[in-house]
Structures are given as C-alpha cells and as structure tokens.
C-alpha positions as CSV (number, residue, x, y, z in Angstrom):
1,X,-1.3,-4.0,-12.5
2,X,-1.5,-4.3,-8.6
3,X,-0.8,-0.7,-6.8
4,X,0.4,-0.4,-3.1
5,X,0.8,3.3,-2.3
6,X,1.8,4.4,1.4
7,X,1.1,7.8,2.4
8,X,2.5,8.7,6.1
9,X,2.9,11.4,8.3
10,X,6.5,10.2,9.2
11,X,9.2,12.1,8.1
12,X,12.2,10.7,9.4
13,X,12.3,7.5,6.7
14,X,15.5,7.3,4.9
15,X,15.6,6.3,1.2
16,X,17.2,3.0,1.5
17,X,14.4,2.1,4.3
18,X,11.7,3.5,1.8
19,X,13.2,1.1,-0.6
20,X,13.3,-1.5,1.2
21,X,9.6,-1.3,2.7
22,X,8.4,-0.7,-1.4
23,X,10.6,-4.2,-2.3
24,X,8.5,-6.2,0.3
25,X,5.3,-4.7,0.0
26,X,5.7,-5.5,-3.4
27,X,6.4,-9.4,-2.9
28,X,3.7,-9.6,-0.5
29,X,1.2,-8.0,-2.4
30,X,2.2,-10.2,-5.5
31,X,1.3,-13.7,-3.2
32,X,-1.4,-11.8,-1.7
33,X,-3.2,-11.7,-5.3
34,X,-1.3,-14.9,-7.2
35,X,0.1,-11.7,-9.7
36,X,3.0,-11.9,-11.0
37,X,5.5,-9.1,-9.6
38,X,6.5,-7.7,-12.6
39,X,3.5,-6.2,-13.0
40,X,3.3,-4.9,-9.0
41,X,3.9,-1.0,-9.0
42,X,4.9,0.7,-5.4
43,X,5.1,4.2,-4.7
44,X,6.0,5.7,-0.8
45,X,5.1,9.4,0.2
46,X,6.7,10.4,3.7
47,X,6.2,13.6,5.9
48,X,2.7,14.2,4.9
49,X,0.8,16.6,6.7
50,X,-2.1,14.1,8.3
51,X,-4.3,13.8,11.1
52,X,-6.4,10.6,12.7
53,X,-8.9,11.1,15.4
54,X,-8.3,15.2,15.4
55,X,-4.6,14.2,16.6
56,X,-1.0,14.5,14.4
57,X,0.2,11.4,16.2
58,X,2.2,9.1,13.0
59,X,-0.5,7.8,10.8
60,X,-0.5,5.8,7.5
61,X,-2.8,5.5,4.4
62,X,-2.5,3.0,2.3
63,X,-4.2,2.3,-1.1
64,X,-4.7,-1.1,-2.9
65,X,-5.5,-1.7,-6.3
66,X,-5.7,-4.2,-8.7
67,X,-7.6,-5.3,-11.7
68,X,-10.4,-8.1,-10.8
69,X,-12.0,-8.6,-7.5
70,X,-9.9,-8.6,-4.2
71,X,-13.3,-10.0,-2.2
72,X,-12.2,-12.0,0.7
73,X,-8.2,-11.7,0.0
74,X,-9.1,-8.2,1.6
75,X,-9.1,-9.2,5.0
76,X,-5.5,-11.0,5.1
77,X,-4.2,-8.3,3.3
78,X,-5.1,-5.7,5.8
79,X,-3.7,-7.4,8.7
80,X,-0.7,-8.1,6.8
81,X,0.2,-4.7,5.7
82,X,-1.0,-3.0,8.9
83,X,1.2,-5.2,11.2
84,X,4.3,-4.7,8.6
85,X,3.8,-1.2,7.3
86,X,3.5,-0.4,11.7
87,X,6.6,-2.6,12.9
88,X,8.5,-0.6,9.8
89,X,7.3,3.0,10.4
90,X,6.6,2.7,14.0
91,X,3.1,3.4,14.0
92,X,0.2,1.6,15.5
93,X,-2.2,-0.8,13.3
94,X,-5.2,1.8,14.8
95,X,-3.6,4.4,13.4
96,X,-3.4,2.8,9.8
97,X,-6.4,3.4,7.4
98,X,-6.2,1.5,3.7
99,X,-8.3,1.7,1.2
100,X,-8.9,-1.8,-1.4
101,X,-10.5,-1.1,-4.6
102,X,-11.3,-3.3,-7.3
103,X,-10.5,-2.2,-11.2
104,X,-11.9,-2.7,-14.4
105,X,-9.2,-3.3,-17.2
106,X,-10.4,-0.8,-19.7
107,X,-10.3,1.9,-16.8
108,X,-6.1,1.3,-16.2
109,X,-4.0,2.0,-18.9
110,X,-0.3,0.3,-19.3
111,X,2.1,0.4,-22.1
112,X,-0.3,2.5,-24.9
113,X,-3.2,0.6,-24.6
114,X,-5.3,-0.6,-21.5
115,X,-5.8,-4.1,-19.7
C-alpha cells in the first residue's frame, strides 16, 4: 500500500506530463521499498496555492507512506525524489519538503477489510 502524493505550486503541468511523473514515481518507489507495484498508489495536485521561506517561488510537498518501517530507506528516497520530482517540475531540491511516515496495517484499509 505505498503512497506517493506530490502537491506543487506549479500550474503549468500538462496531464500527459502528470502521468508520466505519477508512472515513474511509482516504479521508483516500488524498488525503493522491494513492494510490489501493484499495490503503489500515486496521486499529483498542481497549482496549489503554497509558500516556502515567506516566498511563492515553485515549491513541492511530497508525502510517503507505506505500511512497515521506512528507517534508513528514507534517506535514498529523499534524494531520489527531490532530484527527479525538481529536474521534472523545475523546482529546486531546497524548495522541496516530503514528509515519510510509517503505517500500521490495521490503520489502512484496502479492498473491505484492512492490511
């Protein structure tokens, strides 16, 4: 049940470049965690009104979840996404803020019952 969600304050993205970002983000979060991807979810949120450092500059949260603990996968995945997430949306790894957090199985539902 790993989650990659991108919140940005980018609005020009096109779907097909949305996709396309979601697809690999996927994949990589997949190795990242030795998951399978069929269980990867992805969700993208463009032109979201943001600040970093009292500015509006492009900026980028991102959140990572997954059931079990992430511990020292954390640090790869940051650079990772950061350096990726910034060459595709054109904003600086400083400007990039995610968030990793660990979940229980009984606390994430799927398919009428819970992990």
């Amino acid at each position: 049940m790993p989650l990659i969600k991108v919140q940005t304050s980018v609005a020009e993205i096109d779907r097909s470049s949305a996709e396309e970002l979601l697809k690999e983000l996927s994949a990589k979060l997949a190795k990242h965690l030795g998951k399978p991807e069929s269980y990867v979810m992805t969700a993208f949120e463009s032109n979201v009104p943001m600040t970093f450092a009292g500015t509006t500059e492009p900026v980028c949260y991102v959140e990572v979840k997954s059931i079990g603990k992430m511990g020292d996968r954390t640090k790869a995945m940051s650079q990772d996404f950061c350096q990726h997430i910034g060459t595709k949306l054109g904003i600086p790894p400083n400007r990039i803020y995610i968030e990793f957090a660990d979940a229980q199985g009984s606390m994430w539902g799927w398919n009428g019952s819970t992990f």
